[in-house]
C-alpha positions as CSV (number, residue, x, y, z in Angstrom):
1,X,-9.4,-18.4,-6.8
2,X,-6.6,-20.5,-6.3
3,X,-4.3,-17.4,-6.9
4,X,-5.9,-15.6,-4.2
5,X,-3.4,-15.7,-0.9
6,X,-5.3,-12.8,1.0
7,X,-7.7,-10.6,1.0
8,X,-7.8,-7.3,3.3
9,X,-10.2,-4.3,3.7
10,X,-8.5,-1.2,4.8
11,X,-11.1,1.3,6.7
12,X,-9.1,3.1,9.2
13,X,-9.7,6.6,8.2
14,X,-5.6,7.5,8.9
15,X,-4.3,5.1,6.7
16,X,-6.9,5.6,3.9
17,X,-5.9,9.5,4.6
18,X,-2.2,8.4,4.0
19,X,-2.8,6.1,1.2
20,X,-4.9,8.9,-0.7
21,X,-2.4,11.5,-0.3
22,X,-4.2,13.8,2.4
23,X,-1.4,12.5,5.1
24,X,1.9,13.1,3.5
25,X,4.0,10.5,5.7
26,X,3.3,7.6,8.1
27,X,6.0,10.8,10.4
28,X,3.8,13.2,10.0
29,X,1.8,14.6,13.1
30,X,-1.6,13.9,11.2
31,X,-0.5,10.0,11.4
32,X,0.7,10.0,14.7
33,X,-2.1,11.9,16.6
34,X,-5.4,11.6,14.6
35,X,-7.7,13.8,15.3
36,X,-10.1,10.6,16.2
37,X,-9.4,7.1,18.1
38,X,-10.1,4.4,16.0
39,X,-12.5,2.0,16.7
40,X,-12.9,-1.8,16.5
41,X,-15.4,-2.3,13.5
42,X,-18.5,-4.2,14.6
43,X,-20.8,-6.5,12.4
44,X,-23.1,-4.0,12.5
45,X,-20.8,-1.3,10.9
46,X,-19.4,-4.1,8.0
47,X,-21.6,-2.6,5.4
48,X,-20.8,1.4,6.4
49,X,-17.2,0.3,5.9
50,X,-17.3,-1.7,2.8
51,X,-19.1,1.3,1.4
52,X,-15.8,3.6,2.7
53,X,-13.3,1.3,2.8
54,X,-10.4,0.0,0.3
55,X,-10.2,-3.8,-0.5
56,X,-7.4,-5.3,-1.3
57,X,-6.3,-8.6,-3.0
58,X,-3.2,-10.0,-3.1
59,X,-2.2,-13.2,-5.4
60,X,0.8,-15.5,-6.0
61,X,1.2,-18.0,-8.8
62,X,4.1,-19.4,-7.3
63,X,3.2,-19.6,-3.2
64,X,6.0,-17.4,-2.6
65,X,5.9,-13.9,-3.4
66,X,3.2,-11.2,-5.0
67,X,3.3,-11.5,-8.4
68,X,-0.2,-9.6,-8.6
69,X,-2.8,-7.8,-6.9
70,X,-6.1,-6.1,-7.1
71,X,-7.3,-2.8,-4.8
72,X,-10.8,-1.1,-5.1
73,X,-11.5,2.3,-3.7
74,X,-9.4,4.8,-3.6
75,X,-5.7,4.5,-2.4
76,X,-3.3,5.8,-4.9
77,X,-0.3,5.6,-3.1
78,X,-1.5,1.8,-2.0
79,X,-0.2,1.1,-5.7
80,X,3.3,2.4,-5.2
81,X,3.4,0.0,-2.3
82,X,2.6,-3.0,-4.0
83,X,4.6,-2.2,-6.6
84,X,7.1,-2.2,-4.7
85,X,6.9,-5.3,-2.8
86,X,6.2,-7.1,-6.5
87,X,9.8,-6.0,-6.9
88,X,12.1,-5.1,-9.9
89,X,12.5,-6.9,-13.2
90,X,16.1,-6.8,-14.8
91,X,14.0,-6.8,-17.9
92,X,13.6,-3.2,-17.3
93,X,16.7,-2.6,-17.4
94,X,16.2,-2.7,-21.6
95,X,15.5,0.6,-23.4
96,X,12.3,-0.5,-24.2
97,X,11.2,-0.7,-20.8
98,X,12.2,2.6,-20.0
99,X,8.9,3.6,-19.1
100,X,8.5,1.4,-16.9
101,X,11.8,1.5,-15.2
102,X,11.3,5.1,-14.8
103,X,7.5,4.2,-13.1
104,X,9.2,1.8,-10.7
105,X,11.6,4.8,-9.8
106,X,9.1,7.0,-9.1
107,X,7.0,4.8,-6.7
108,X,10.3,3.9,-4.9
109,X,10.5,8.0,-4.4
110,X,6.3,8.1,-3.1
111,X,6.9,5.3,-0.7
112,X,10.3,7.1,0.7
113,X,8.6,10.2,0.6
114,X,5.3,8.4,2.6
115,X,8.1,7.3,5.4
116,X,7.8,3.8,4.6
117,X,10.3,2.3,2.3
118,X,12.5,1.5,5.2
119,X,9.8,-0.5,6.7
120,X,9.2,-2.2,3.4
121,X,12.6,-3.4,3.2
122,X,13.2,-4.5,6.4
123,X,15.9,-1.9,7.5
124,X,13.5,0.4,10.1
125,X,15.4,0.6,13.5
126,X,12.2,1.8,15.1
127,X,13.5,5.2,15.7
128,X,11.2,8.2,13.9
């Protein structure tokens, strides 16, 4: 428990769209003009979106930074994310880490292609 720095439940149905693949990129017209508003969740509506949503928990052994999370439902494309943001090891940059250098690349390449790796590191000018 002490790990535990947050804990966050994703339920609006655009990202979840974006984060399961149905919405290719955060630039696409899907994203920018969903076909419904959002609205605020009410207590009365918690269990509905538990039932729909995607939790997410994020840890740190050190205070600092990630070094682990959790996610239930389903976002596959949340996982390239948070791989991300856990960051690269020079230890896979040995041969028997290739595998896992080569996984690394190719979530670097579904967050680009998602429209959000600029975002992610800081270097968005705002401009889409």
């Amino acid at each position: 428990m002490k790990l535990i720095k947050g804990v966050y439940i994703i339920y609006n149905k655009t990202i979840l769209e974006l984060l399961t693949g149905k919405i290719h990129s955060i630039n696409s017209y899907e994203f920018k003009y969903p076909k419904k508003k959002n609205r605020k969740i009410s207590d009365t509506d918690i269990e509905y979106a538990l039932d729909m949503a995607t939790i997410v928990v994020l840890a740190s052994t050190n205070n600092k930074i990630l070094t682990t999370y959790f996610i239930s439902g389903s976002a596959e494309k949340l996982n390239s994310i948070l791989n991300l943001c856990i960051g690269y090891s020079k230890d896979l940059a040995y041969d028997e880490y290739k595998i896992s250098l080569q996984n690394f690349k190719n979530d670097i390449e579904t967050v680009s292609q998602m429209g959000l790796l600029e975002k992610i590191l800081g270097n968005d000018s705002g401009v889409s």
